[in-house]
C-alpha positions in Angstrom: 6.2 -0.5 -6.3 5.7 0.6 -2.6 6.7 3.7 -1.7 9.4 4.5 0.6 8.9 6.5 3.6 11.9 9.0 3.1 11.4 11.1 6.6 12.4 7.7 8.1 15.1 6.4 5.3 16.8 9.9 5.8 16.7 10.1 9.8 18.1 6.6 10.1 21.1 7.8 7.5 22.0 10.9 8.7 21.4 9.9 12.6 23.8 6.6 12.8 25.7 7.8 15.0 29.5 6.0 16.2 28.0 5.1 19.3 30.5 5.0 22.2 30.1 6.5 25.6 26.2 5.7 25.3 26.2 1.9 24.7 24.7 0.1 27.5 27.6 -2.2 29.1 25.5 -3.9 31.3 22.2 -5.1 29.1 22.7 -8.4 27.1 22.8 -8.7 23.2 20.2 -11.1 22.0 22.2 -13.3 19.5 19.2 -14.1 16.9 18.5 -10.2 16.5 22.5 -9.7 15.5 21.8 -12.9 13.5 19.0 -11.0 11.6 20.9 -8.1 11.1 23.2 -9.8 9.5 21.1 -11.6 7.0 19.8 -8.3 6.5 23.6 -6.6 5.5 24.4 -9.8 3.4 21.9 -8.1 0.9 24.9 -5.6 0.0 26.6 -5.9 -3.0 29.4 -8.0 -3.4 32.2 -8.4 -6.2 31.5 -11.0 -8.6 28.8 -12.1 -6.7 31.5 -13.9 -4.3 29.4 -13.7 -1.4 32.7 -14.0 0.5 32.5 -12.4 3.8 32.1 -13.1 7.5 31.0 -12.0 10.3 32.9 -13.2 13.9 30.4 -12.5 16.5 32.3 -12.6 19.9 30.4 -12.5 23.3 32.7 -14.7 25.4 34.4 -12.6 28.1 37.8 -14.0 28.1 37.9 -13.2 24.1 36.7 -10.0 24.8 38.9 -8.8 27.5 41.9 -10.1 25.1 40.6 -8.4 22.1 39.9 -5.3 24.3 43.8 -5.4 25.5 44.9 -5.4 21.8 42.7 -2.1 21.0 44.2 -0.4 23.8 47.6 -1.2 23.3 46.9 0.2 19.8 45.0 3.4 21.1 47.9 4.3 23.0 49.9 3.8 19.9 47.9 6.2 18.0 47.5 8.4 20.6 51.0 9.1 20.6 51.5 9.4 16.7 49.0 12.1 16.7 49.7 14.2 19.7 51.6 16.7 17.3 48.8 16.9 14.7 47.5 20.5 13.6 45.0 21.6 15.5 41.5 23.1 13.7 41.2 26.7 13.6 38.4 28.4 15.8 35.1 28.3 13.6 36.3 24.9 11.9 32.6 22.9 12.4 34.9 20.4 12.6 37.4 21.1 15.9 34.6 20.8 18.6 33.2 17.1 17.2 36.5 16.5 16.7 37.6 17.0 20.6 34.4 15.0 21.6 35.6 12.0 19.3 38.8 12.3 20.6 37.1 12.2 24.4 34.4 9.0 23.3 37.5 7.1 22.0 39.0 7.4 25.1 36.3 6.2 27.1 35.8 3.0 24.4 39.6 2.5 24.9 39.1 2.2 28.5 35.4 0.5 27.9 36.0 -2.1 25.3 36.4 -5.1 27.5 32.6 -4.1 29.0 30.9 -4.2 25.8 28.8 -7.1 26.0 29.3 -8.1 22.0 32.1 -7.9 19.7 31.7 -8.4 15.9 34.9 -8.6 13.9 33.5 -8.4 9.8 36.2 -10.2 7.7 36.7 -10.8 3.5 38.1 -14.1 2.1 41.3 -13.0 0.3 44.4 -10.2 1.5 45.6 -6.9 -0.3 48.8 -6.9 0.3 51.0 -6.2 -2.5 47.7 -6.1 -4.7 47.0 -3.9 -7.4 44.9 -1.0 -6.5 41.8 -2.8 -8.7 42.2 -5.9 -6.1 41.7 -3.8 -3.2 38.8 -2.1 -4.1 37.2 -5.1 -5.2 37.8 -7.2 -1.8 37.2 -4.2 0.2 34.1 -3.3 -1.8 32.7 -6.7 -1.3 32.6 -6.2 2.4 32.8 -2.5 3.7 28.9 -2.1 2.3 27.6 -4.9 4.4 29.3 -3.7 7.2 27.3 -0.2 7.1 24.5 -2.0 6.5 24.8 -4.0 9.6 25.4 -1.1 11.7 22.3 0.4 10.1 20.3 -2.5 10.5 21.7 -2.4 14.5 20.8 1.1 15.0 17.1 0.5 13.7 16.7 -2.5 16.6 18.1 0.4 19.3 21.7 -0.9 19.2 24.5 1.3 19.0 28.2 0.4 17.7 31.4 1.9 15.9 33.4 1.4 12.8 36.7 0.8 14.4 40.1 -0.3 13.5 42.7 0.3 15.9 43.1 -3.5 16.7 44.1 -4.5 13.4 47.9 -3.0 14.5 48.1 -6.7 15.9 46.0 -8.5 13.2 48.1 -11.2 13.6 47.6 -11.8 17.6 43.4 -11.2 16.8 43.3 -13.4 14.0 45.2 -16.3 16.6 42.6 -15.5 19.3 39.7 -15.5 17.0 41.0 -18.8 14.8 40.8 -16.3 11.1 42.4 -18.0 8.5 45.7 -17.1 6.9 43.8 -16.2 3.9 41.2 -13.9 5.4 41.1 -10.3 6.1 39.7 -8.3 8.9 38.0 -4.8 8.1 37.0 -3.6 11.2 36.1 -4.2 15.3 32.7 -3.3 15.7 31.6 -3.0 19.4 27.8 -3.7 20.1 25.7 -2.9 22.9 22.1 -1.3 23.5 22.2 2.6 23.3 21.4 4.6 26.0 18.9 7.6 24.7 16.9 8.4 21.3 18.7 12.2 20.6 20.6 11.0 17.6 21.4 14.1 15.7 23.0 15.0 12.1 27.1 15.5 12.3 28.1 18.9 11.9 29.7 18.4 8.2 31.7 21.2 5.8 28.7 22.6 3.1 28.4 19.4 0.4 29.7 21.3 -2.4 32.8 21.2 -1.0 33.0 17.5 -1.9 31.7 17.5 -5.0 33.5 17.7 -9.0 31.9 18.1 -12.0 32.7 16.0 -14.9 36.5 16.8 -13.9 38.5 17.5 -10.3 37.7 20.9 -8.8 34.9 21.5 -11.6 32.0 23.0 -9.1 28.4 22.3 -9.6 26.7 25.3 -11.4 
């Protein structure tokens, strides 16, 4: 069995970044390295072996500018629902990413149309209404190959986000895009060439917070 070189396994993990203010708006995506990547994140695993996802890969401009008009209607949306969330306490690791997320969404908001690639990852089948087993199954058959993707993006210098804001008007994407009745979108992905190697590890809350032990709240030893 060959080895794998963890340095480089761990560095592309912890370092894939959402990439936002540093994609490259004005440098073309080459359609058969996305095309790779994909055949790359199809190697996920997928419930019952139903191999049945998609991938809409959207470079015209017109479809871009419309899908990019959806997101920021919804941003605005969100914007405003959140305005009166409780803020982080001083020496939360979490309140100054936080504020910079909050800034880089912004500037995608505004940014969106200028992305020179959209890809819209979708599942055959809908939740709604579903039992809880459903969901996880048809979101668990697609949600893997997704972060996959995006890894397999970021190791070919391209940046992109996990992003859902447009699917407030699923509806009005799905009739720009031509996505069946029957299919559901996960995400908006936008994909561009990133600006800079400084990738860093998030600041995250000590690991053992997020861990149980054979039951809820049971702490490692």
């Amino acid at each position: 069995m060959k080895s794998l070189d963890l340095a480089t396994v761990d560095h592309l993990l912890t370092t894939t970044r959402s990439v936002r203010k540093r994609l490259d708006l004005t440098r073309p995506v080459p359609l058969d390295v996305v095309e790779r990547c994909i055949e790359i994140a199809i190697q996920a695993p997928t419930g019952s072996n139903a191999q049945n996802w998609h991938f809409v890969v959207v470079t015209d401009e017109q479809r871009r500018q419309q899908l990019a008009r959806l997101y920021r209607q919804a941003f605005m949306q969100y914007r405003e629902m959140n305005v009166n969330a409780p803020q982080l306490s001083e020496g939360d690791p979490r309140r100054e990413q936080t504020l910079r997320i909050v800034e880089s969404a912004m500037y995608l908001a505004e940014h969106l149309h200028e992305v020179p690639m959209h890809i819209v990852p979708c599942v055959e089948g809908r939740v709604e209404n579903g039992p809880v087993v459903m969901q996880a199954s048809i979101y668990g058959s697609i949600l893997p190959a997704v972060w996959s993707l995006m890894l397999a993006l970021r190791s070919r210098g391209l940046g992109s986000a996990w992003t859902t804001l447009h699917l407030m008007y699923e509806k009005e994407a799905a009739a720009l895009l031509g996505i069946p009745e029957h299919v559901t979108q996960v995400a908006l992905l936008p994909v561009a060439y990133f600006k800079g190697q400084d990738f860093k590890p998030a600041k995250r809350l000590p690991v053992r917070r997020f861990i149980s032990l054979d039951s809820w709240g049971n702490p490692l030893p």
